[in-house]
Structure formats: C-alpha cells, structure tokens
N, C-alpha and C positions, 0 to 999 in steps of 0.2 A: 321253576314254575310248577305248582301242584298237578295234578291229573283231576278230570272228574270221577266219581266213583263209579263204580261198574252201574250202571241200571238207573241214572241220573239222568239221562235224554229220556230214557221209556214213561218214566217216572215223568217228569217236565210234560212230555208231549200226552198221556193220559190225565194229567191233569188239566193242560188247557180245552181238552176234548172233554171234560165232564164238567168242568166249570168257566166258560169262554170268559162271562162274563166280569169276573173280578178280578185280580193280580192279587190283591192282599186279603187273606182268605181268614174268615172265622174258626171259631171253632164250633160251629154248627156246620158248615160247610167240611170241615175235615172228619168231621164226625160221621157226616154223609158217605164222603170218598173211603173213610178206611173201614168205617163201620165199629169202632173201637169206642167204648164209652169215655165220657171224661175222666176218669181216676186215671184211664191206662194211656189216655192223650196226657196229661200233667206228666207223668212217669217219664215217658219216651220225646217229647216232643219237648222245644224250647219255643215258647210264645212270646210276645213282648208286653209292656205292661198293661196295654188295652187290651190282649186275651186273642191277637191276629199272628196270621205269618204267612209269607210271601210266599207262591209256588215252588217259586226259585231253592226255597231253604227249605220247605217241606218236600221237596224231591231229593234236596241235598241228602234231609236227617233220614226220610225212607229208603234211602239207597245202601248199596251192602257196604 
C-alpha cells in the first residue's frame, strides 16, 4: 500500500479551510490558494479536460 506524501493532510486540511465550499476546484480558485499564474498552473499541475481538479489531487501534486 503506498504512503501519503509528506504534507498531503496539511495541504488537504488548508485547502478545505480556504475553500469549504467546493470539492472540485477551478483553476481560478487554485490561482487564488497558490497565487501562481496560469502558464506555471498548466506546467506543475494536471487538470482534467474541463480545466478542474479535486482538493484531494491538488494536495496530492503540491505535496513534497
């Protein structure tokens, strides 16, 4: 069974504290939380084809 990554709860748990309201998160909303413009969200980050991604995997990919 895999492990989670180091800083994958911290990550998870400041994400539902800055965004309660949605599970499956924009990329205006992750633009919000990391502050990172869209070229360097497309770089770093994996979205799916509607341009969304769950807390769950954006804690996953910002974790160490």
């Amino acid at each position: 069974m895999p492990r989670e990554k180091e800083g994958y709860r911290d990550n998870l748990e400041q994400l539902n504290r800055a965004i309660p309201e949605r599970e499956c998160l924009r990329k205006s909303d992750v633009k919000r939380f990391t502050g990172w413009d869209y070229k360097t969200m497309a770089k770093r980050l994996r979205f799916n084809a509607f341009g969304e991604i769950t807390k769950a995997d954006l804690a996953r990919q910002l974790s160490v």
